[in-house]
N, C-alpha and C positions, 0 to 999 in steps of 0.2 A: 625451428626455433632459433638458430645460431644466427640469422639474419636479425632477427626481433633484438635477440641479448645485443650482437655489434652496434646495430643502429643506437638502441637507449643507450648503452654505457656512452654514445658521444654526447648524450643532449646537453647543451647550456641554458642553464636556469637565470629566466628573463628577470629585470628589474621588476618592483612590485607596482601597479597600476591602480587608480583609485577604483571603490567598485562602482560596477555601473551595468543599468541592465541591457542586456541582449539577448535576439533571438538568430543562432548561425542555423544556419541550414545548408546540407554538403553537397558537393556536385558530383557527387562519384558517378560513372557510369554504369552503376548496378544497383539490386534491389540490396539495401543495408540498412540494417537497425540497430542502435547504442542501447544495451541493455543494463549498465550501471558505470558510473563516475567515481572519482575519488576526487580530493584537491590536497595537493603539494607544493608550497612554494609559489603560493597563489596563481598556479594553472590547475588546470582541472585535467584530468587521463580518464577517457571513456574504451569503455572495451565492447565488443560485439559481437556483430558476422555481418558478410556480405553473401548474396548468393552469386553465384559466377558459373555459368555455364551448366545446371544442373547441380551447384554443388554448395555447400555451407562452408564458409572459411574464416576461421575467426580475424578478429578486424580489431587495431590499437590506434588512438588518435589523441593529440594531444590541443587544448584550447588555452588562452591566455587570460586572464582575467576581462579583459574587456571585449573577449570573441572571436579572435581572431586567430586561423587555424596555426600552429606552430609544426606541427609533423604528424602522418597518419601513415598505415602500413596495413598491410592484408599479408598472412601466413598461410603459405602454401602447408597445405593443410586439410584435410578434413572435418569439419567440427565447428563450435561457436566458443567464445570467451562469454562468461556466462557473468560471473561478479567479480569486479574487487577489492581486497579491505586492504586497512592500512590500520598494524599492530604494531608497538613499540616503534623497530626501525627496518620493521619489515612489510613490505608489499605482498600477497597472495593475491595469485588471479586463477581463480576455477574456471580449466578445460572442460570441454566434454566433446570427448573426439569420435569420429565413426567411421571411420574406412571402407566396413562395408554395411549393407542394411540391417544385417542381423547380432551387428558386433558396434561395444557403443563402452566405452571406457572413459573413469573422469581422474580425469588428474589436477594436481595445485602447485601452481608454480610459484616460488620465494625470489624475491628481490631484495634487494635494502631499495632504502631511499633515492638512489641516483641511477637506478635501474640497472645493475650488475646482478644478473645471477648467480644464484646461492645454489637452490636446489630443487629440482622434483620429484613428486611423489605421489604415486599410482593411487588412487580410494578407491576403486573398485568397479565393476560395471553398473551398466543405468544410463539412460537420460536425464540429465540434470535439469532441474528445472530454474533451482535457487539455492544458493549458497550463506549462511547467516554466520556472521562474529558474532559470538556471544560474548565475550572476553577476551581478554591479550593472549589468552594460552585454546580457544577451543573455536573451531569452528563447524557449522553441523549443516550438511549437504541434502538436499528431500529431491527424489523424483520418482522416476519407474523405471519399470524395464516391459517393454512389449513384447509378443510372443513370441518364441523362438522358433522360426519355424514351422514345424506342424501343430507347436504347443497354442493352443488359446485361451491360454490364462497368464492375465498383466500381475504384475507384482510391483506393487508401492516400496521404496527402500529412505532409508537413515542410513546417514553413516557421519562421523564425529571423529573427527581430527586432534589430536590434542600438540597444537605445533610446537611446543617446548620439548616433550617425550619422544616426538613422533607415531605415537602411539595410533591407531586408525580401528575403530571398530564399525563392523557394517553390519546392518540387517535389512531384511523382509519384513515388515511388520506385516502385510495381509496378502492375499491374493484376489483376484475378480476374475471373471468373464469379460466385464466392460472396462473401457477407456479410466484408468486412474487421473485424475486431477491433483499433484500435491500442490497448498497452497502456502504454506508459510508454516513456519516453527519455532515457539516461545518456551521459554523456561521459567516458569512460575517459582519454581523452588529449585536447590541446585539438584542437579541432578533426576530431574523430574521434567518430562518434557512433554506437550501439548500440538501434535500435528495436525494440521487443518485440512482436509482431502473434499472431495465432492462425496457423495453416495451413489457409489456404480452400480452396486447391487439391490439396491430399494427401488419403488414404483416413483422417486423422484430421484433422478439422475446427477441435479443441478443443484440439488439442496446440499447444506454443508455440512459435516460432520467433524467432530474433534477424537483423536485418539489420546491416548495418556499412555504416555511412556517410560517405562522405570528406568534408572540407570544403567541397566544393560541393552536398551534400547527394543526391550521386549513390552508389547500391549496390553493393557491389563482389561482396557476400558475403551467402549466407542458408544457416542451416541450422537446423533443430530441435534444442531442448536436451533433453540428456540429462541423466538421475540415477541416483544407484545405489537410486533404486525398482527398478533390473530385479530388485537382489536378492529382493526378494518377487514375481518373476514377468515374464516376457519382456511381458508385457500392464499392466505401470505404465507412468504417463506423467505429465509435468506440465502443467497446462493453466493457462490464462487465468481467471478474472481475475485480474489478479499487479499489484505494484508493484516497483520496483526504486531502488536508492541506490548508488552508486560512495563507498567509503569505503578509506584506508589501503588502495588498491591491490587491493581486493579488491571483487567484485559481490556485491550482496545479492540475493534474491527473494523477496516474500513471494509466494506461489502455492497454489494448489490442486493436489492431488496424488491422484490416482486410481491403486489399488492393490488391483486387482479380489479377488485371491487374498490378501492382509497378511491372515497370523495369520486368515484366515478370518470376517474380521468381514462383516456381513451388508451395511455401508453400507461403500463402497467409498471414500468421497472423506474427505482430511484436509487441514489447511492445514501447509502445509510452507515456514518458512523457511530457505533454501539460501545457502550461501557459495560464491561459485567465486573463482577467476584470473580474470585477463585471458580467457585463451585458452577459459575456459567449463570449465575441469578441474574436479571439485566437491572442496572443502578439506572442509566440515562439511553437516550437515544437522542439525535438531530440528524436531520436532511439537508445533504447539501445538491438535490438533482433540481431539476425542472420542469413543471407540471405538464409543460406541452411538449418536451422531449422526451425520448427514448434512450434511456442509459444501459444497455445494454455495453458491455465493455469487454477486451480481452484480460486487461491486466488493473488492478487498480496499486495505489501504492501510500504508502504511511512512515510519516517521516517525524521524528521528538527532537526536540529541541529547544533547549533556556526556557523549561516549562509550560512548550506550544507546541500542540500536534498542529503538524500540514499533509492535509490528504488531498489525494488527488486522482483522478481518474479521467475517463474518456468515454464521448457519447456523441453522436451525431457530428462528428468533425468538430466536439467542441474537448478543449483541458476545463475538467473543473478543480480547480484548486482554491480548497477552503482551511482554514485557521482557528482552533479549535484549543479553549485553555483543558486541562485536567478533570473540570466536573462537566465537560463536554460542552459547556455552551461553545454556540457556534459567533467567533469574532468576525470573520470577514467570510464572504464568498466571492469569488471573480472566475469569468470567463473569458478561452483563450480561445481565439481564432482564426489561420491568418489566409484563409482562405482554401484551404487543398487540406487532404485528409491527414487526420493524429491519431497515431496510436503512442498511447502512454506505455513507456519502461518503468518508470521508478520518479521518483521525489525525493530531493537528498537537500537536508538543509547544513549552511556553515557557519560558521561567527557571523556571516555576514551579509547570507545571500540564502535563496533558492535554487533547485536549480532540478528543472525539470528534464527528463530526457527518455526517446521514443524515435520515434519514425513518420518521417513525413510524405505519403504518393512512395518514390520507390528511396528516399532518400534519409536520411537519420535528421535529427533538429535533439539543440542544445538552448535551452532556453531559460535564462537566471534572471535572477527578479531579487531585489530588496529587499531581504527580512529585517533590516533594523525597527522599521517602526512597527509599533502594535498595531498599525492598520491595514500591515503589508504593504506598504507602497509599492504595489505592481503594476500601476498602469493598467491593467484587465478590468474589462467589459464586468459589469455589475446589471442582475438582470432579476428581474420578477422573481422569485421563487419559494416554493414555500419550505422555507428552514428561517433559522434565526440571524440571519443577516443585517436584519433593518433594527431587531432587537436585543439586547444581554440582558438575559434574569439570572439574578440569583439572589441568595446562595440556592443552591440548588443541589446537594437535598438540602431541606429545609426544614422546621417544624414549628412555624410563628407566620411570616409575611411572608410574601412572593416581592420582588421588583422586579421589576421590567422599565430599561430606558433604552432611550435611540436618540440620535443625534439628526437621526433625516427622516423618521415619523410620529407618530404620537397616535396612542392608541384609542379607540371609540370603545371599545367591546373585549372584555375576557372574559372567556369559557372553560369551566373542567371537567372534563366527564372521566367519569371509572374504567373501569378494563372492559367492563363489558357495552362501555360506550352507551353513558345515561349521563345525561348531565346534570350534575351537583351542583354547582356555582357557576351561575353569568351575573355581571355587574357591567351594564349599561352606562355609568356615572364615573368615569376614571378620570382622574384628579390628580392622584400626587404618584402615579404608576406605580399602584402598590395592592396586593390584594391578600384576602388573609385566607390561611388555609392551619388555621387551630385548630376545628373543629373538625376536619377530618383524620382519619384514622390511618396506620402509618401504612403507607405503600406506594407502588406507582400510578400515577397519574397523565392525563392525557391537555397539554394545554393550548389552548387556542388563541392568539388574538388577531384581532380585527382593525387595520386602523384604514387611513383614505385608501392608501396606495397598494394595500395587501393585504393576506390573509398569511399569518404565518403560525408554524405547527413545532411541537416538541412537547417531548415528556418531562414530567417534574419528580421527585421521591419525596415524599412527606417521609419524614422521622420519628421516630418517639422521642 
């Protein structure tokens, strides 16, 4: 680490550069992947791992506003740099080090702003998966710990930093037989927390589950989330990898969604951003995948910002990165591809920009895009699919009129059918893109339209 500390404390922070988008991609002579960004002084600091001769070492590089590599570094070291945040006027980057296979420790290292160290501090053993700011004063760590030895049962852990106190509490929340998945960790309420895991121990592996966790980080509550995928078939389900946001009261998920029998498409998996309540009720759903691709993913990721989620994920060598206001409707969807395989890390938005980052063949890629306009001006490939892209309805929920408008279609045909997938309402006659839904009674809904160049799908909520 005392190379890491010397090098940063020399950097000079560059003039500010107008933004503008780019896609870097690194030359390292090894397999490495960026697994989360910061921006400071309009460059960006990405942290990671490289692998180097059999071994994980974590990886620090720094990019300029316009792309262009400024300093990178590899720490002799065992381990990867997994996330880091930036509170008040301090930097935290979580370690998770391993020296040998059966021994795996995470630690958080404090910087200020100019990259001088402060201090570290041990949080406990585990493989880390993800590291979350909740606030200026807490941050809260989810992974596992794999057998020890002759032991064959994984154990899921929390553990919650409080960097003002220094305070560090850790737990177990469960144990398994099989492989733990943690996926992401939201706080509904304070001191109330919501962990997202796969289900090792059920007859579906891949399907998601949420725990609720008290303030002492003890479980009170586990069950698997449901969607109204049943409606396309008692065999939908939502799976991992997923990311999650607590926003205005309401849960986001970006997720994978397997829907063996949907509309009969041949590739069963789609990425599905879902809205619930508190209690896990689903408010909205929209599709941002590809009817003739396979989204199957390792990681997906979910980013809020100036009132706009941008999620994004990975399927067939393609970035889906789509744009999503508050009641879910879907604003833009574009796709990234620049030839050679992606895997997605993360989606991190700034005042100003996008900025996606992952792994390209054996090499990392930093890839930022334009968020000032509301249409994303990304430059990405815009493609068939069925999600709301070509449309925006709203208000949504609703309890009077539907609208629905587009700028590059116009609809022939709306369709609603119920949960159980019968349909109530088709109006062949669209006119002023408006359709009425008074007379139905308050709940979810399934809606379809139809215009020259596409067939696009999403849920609606009638109100009282």
């Amino acid at each position: 680490m005392k190379t890491l500390i010397s090098v940063l404390f020399t950097l000079i922070f560059f003039t500010y550069s107008n933004a503008q988008n780019f896609f870097y991609q690194s030359n390292l002579s090894h397999d490495v992947r960026v697994n989360d960004a910061i921006k400071i002084n309009h460059k960006f600091y990405l942290v990671g791992k490289i692998d180097s001769l059999g071994y994980s070492r974590p990886y620090f590089g720094i990019l300029s506003n316009d792309g262009n590599l400024v300093f990178d570094t590899i720490i002799n070291g065992n381990g990867e740099f997994v996330n880091i945040h930036l509170t008040n006027n301090s930097i935290h980057i979580s370690y998770y080090f391993n020296p040998t296979p059966n021994y795996h420790t995470l630690f958080d290292f404090e910087y200020d702003t100019n990259f001088v160290f402060l201090n570290g501090v041990n949080i406990g053993d585990g493989i880390l998966e993800k590291s979350k700011l909740l606030n200026d004063s807490l941050i809260l760590y989810i992974g596992y710990e794999p057998p020890q030895f002759s032991n064959s049962v994984y154990s899921c852990f929390v553990a919650q930093q409080n960097i003002v106190s220094g305070k560090i509490d850790f737990i177990y929340p469960f144990f398994s037989q099989s492989q733990i998945s943690t996926y992401d960790i939201i706080a509904p309420n304070t001191g109330k927390y919501h962990l997202f895991t796969n289900s090792p121990d059920s007859s579906s592996t891949e399907q998601l589950s949420v725990h609720f966790l008290n303030d002492s980080l003890q479980r009170h509550k586990t069950f698997q989330i449901k969607s109204s995928y049943s409606l396309f078939g008692s065999d939908s389900s939502i799976m991992g990898a997923m990311s999650a946001e607590f926003v205005s009261n309401s849960i986001f998920l970006n997720s994978i969604a397997n829907h063996p029998r949907y509309l009969n498409q041949n590739n069963s998996y789609d990425v599905a951003f879902i809205k619930f309540d508190t209690t896990y009720n689903e408010l909205a759903l929209s599709f941002s995948g590809n009817n003739d691709t396979n989204y199957t993913t390792t990681r997906n990721s979910i980013s809020y910002s100036d009132g706009h989620f941008y999620t994004a994920a990975t399927g067939n060598n393609d970035i889906i990165l789509s744009k999503h206001d508050t009641l879910n409707n879907s604003l833009n969807v574009g796709f990234f591809h620049n030839g050679s395989t992606l895997e997605l890390s993360k989606v991190l938005t700034f005042s100003d920009s996008v900025l996606l980052v992952g792994k390209t063949n054996s090499q990392y890629f930093a890839l930022k895009l334009d968020s000032i306009s509301n249409q994303l001006n990304t430059g990405l490939e815009s493609r068939k699919h069925p999600t709301l892209s070509q449309f925006k309805v709203f208000p949504n929920p609703t309890k009077n009129i539907l609208y629905f408008s587009s700028e590059k279609a116009r609809a022939k045909k709306v369709q609603i059918y119920d949960q159980n997938g019968i349909l109530i309402i088709e109006n062949n006659s669209i006119r002023k893109n408006a359709i009425s839904v008074g007379d139905l009674k308050a709940g979810l809904y399934y809606l379809k339209i139809i215009s020259e160049e596409d067939i696009v799908q999403t849920y609606i909520f009638v109100k009282m």
